[in-house]
C-alpha positions as CSV (number, residue, x, y, z in Angstrom):
1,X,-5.9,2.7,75.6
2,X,-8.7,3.0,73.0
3,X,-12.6,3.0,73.9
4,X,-12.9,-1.3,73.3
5,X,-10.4,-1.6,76.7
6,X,-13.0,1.1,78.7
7,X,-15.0,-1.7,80.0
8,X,-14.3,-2.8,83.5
9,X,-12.0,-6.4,83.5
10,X,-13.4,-9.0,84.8
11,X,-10.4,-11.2,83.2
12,X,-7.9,-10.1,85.8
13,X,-7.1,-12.0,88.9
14,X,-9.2,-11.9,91.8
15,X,-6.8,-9.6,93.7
16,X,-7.3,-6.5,90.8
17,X,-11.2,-6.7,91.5
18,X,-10.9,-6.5,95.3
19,X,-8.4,-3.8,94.9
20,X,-10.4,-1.5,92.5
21,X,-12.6,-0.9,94.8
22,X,-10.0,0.2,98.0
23,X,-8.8,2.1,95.2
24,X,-11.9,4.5,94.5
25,X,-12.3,4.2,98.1
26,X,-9.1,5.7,98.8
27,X,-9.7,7.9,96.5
28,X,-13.1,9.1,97.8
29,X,-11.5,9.8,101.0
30,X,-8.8,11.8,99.9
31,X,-11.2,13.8,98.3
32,X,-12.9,14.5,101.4
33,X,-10.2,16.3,102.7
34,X,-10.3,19.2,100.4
35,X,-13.4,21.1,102.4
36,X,-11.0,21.0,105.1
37,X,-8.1,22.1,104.2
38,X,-9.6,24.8,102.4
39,X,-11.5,26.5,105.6
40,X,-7.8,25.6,107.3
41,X,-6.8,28.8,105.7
42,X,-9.2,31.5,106.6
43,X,-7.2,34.3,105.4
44,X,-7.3,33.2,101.9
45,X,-9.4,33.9,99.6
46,X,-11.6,30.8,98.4
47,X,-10.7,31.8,94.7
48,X,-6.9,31.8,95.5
49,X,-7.9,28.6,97.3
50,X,-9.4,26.9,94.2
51,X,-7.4,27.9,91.8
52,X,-3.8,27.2,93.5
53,X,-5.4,23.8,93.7
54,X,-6.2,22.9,90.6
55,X,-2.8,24.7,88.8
56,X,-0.7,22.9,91.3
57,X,-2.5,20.0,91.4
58,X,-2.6,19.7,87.6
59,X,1.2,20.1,87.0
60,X,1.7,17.5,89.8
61,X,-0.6,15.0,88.1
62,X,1.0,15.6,84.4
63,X,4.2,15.2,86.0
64,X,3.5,12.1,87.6
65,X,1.9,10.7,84.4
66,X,5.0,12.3,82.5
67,X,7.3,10.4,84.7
68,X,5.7,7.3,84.8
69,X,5.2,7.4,81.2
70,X,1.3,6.9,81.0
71,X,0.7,9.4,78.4
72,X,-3.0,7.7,78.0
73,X,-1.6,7.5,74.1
74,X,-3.8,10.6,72.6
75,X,-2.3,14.2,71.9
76,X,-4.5,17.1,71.5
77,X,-3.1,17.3,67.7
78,X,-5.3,13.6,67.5
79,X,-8.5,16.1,68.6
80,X,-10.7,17.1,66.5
81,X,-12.5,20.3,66.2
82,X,-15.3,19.3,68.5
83,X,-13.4,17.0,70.5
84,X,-11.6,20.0,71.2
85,X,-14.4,22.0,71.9
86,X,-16.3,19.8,74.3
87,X,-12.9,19.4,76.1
88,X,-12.5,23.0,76.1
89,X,-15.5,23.2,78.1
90,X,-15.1,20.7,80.3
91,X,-12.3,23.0,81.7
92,X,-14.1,25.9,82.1
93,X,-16.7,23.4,84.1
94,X,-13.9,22.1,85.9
95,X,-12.8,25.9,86.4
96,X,-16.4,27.0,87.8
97,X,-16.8,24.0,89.8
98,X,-13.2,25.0,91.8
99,X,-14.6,28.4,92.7
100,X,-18.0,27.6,93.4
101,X,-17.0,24.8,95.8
102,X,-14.6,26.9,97.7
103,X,-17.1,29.6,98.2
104,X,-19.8,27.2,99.0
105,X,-17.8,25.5,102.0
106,X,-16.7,28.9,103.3
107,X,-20.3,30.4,103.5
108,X,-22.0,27.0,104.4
109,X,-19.0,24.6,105.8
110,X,-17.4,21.7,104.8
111,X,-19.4,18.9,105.6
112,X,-22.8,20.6,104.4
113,X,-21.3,22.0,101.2
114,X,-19.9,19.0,99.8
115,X,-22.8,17.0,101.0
116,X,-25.3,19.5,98.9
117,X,-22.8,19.2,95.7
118,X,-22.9,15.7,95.8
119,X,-26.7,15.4,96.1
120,X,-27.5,18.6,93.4
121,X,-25.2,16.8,90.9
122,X,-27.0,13.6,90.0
123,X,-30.3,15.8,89.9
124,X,-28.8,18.5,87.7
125,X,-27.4,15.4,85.3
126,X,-31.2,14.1,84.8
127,X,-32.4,17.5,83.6
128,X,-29.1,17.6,81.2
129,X,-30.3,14.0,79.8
130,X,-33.3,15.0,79.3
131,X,-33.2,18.3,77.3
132,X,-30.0,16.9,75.4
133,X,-31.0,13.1,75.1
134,X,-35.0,13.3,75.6
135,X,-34.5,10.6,78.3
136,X,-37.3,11.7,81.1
137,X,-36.5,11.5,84.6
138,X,-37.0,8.2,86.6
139,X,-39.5,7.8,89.3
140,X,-37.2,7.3,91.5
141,X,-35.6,10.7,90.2
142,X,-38.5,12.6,91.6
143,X,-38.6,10.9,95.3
144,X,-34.5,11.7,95.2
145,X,-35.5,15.3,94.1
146,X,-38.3,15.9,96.3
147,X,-36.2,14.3,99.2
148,X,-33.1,16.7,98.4
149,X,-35.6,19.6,98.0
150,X,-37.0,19.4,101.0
151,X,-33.0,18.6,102.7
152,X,-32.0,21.7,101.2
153,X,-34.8,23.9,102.4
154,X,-34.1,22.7,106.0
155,X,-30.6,23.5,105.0
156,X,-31.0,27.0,103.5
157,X,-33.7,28.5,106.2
158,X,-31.6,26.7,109.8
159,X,-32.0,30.4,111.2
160,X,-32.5,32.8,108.4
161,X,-28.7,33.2,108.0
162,X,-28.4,34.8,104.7
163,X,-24.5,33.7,104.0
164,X,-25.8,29.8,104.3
165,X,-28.4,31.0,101.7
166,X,-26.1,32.0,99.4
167,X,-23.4,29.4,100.1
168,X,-26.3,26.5,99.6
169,X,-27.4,28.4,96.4
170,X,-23.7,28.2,95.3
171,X,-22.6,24.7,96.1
172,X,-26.2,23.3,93.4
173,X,-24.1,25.8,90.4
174,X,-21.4,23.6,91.5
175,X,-23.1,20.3,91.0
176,X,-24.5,21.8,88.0
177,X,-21.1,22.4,86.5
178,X,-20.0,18.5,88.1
179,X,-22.9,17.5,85.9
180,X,-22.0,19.3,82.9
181,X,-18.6,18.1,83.0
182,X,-19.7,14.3,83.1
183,X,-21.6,15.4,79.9
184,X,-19.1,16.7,77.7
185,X,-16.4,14.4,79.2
186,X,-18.2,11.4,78.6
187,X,-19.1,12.0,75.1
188,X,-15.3,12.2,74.6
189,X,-14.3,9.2,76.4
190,X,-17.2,7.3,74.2
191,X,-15.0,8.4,70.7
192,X,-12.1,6.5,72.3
193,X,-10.3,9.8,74.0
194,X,-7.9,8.1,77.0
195,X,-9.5,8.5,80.1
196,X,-6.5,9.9,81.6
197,X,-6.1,12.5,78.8
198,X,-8.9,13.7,79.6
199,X,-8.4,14.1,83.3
200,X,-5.1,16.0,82.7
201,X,-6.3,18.1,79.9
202,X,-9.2,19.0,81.1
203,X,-7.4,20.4,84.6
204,X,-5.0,21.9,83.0
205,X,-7.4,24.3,81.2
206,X,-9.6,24.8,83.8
207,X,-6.1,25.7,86.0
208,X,-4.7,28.1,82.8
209,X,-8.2,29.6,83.2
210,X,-7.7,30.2,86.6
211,X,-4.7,31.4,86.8
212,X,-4.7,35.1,86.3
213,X,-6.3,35.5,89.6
214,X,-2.8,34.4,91.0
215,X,-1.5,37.9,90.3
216,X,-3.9,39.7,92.0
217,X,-4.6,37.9,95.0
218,X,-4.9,38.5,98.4
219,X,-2.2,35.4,99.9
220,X,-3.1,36.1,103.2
221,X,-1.0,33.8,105.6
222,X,0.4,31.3,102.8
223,X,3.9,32.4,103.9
224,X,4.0,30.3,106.9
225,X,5.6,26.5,107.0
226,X,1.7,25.4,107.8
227,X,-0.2,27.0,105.4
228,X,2.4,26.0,102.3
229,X,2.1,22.4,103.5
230,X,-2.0,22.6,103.1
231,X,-1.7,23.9,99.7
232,X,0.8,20.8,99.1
233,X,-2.4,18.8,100.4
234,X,-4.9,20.3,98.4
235,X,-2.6,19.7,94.9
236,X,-1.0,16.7,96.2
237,X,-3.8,14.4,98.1
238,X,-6.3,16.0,97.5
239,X,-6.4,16.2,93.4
240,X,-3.3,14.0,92.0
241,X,-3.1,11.0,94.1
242,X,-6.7,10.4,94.2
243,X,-7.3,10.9,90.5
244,X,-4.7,8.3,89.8
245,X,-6.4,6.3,92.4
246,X,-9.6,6.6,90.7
247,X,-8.8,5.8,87.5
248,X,-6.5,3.2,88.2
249,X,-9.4,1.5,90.7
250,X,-11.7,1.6,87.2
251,X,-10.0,-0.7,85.8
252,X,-11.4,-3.3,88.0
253,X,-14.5,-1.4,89.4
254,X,-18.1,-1.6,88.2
255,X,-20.1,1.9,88.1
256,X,-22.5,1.1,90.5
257,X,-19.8,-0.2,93.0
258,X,-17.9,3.0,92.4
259,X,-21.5,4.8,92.6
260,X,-21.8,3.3,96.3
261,X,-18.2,3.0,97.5
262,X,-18.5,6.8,96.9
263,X,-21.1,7.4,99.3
264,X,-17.9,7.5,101.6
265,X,-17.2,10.7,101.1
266,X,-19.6,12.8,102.4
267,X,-19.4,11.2,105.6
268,X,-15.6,11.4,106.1
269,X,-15.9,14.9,105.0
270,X,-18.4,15.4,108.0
271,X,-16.3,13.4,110.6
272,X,-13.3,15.6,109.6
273,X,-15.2,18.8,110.0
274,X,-17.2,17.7,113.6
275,X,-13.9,16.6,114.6
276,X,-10.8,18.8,112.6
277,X,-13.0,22.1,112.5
278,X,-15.4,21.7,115.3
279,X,-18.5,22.5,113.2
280,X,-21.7,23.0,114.6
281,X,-24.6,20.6,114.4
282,X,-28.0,21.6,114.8
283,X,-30.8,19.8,115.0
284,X,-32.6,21.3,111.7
285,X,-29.2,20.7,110.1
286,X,-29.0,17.1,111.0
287,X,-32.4,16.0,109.9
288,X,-31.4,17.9,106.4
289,X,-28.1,16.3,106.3
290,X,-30.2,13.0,106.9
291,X,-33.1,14.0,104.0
292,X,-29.6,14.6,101.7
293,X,-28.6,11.1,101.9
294,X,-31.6,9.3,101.6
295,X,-32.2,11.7,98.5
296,X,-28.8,10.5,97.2
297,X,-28.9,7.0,97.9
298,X,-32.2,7.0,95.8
299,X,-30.9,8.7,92.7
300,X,-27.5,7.3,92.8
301,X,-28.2,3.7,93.4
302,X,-29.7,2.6,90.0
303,X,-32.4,-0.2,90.4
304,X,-32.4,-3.6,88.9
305,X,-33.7,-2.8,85.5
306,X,-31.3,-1.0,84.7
307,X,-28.8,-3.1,86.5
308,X,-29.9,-6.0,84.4
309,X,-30.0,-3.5,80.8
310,X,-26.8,-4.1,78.9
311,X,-25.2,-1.9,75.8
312,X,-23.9,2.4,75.3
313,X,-22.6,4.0,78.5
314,X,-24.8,5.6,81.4
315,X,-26.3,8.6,80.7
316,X,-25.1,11.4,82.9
317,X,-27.7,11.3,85.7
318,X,-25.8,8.0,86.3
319,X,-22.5,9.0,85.7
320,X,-21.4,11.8,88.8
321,X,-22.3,9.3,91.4
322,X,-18.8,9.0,91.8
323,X,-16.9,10.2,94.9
324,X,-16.9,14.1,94.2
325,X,-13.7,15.7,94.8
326,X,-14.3,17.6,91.4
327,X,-15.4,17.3,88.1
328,X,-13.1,15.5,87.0
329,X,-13.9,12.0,88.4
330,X,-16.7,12.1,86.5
331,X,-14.8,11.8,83.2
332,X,-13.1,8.4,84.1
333,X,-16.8,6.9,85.2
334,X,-18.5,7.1,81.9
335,X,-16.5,4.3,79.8
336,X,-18.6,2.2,82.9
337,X,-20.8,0.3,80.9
338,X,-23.4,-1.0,83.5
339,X,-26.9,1.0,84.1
């Protein structure tokens, strides 16, 4: 697959359109899961958490790939020096981004942490385009910001509690990192590197990365038949299946459908955690969870103009509007070329 097949086909049969979208649904949703079953193992450490999901869920997804024999058709020995570099990166993003989501969800919970991730990304993105590109912030940008500001605020002061403080603080350095990774990923995926490649490589480094913390960590309850088959989730729904959901639904899916079917993921993640965890709702909480969304939906959603403008692919302000399970999502949106 080379970077002149990275636009979405609108050649294919009616039935691959209408399926790419169930796809990056399905993905979005399986994504939403992983708050969950992370605070479904309280005696674990969120950096064992993260990082048993990404090795795990990394060998899984190169296996599959393996198997299936979709090797994306690029080898690192086709990288060059900076192609290896940025992708080098991207794993420690990808790396950061698994231990400041886990630690975020613990000290905040599920449905608040991921919600704040998803809405600092896109924001964190503009300021990336415009110290690297010189592209200035929308207006729209600053009625999203101000919006999610002000959401966060009601989220970080809901009764003093220090540990949401520094939980809210942690999930916007993980929508930072989500937004660096779209950077550095999509400039490789613009010089023709396989979208899948990517994916893979890029987990796999960020899981090698990881991995040392394996041998001194704290495993808590993982010895039980319950909490083995929630680290099976995390590695199997929650990161293989839905990236080859994702980037299989691509194929057929434009970036601003993907941008809003997306959307679906914050609120199944707070469903699962009203209903699965029990998770309080106050009112302060709700009206920030509601000044979140609307902040979102204004960033994310790009207006008509750009709708209408043609040519290079999205910067990355327009780029991590994708469901958010991790970074790496954000890779396989950038060959979208609608704005």
């Amino acid at each position: 697959m080379d970077s002149s097949n990275e636009q979405v086909d609108h050649s294919e049969p009616s039935l691959g359109r209408h399926t790419g979208p169930l796809l990056v649904l399905a993905a979005a949703l399986m994504w939403s899961t992983t708050g969950i079953a992370g605070q479904l193992l309280p005696d674990v450490s969120p950096a064992t958490i993260a990082t048993l999901r990404l090795t795990l869920g990394a060998a899984v997804l190169c296996l599959t790939l393996l198997f299936a024999s979709q090797r994306g058709g690029a080898g690192w020995r086709a990288l060059n020096r900076r192609q290896k570099g940025i992708i080098c990166l991207a794993g420690v993003c990808t790396a950061a981004f698994q231990i400041f989501f886990f630690f975020s969800v613990r000290m905040t919970g599920a449905a608040l942490g991921t919600l704040t991730v998803l809405t600092s990304a896109p924001l964190c993105a503009a300021v990336i385009d415009w110290l690297s590109r010189g592209e200035r912030p929308s207006s729209r940008w600053y009625v999203g910001t101000a919006l999610a500001v002000a959401g966060v605020f009601l989220l970080t002061f809901d009764g003093g509690e220090s540990l949401r403080m520094g939980g809210v603080a942690l999930a916007v350095l993980c929508g930072a990192c989500y937004a660096g990774y779209s950077a550095t990923t999509g400039a490789l995926v613009k010089t023709g590197v396989p979208r899948t490649f990517v994916v893979r490589t890029s987990l796999t480094i960020g899981g090698v990365m990881l991995a040392p913390i394996l041998l001194g960590a704290d495993y808590g309850s993982l010895g039980d038949t319950r909490s083995v088959a929630i680290v099976a989730w995390l590695a199997v729904v929650g990161t293989a299946l839905p990236y080859l959901a994702f980037v299989a639904g691509l194929q057929y899916t434009a970036a601003r459908t993907a941008a809003s079917v997306g959307l679906a993921q914050p609120l199944a993640a707070a469903v699962l955690a009203l209903v699965v965890l029990h998770e309080p709702f106050t009112a302060p909480m709700i009206a920030a969870t509601a000044l979140l969304v609307v902040g979102l939906l204004v960033v994310s959603l790009p207006g008509r103009d750009k709708a209408a403008a043609g040519g290079t692919a999205p910067p990355a302000s327009e780029i991590v509007t994708a469901p958010v399970g991790d970074p790496g999502n954000a890779a396989v949106t950038t060959a979208q070329g609608e704005r």
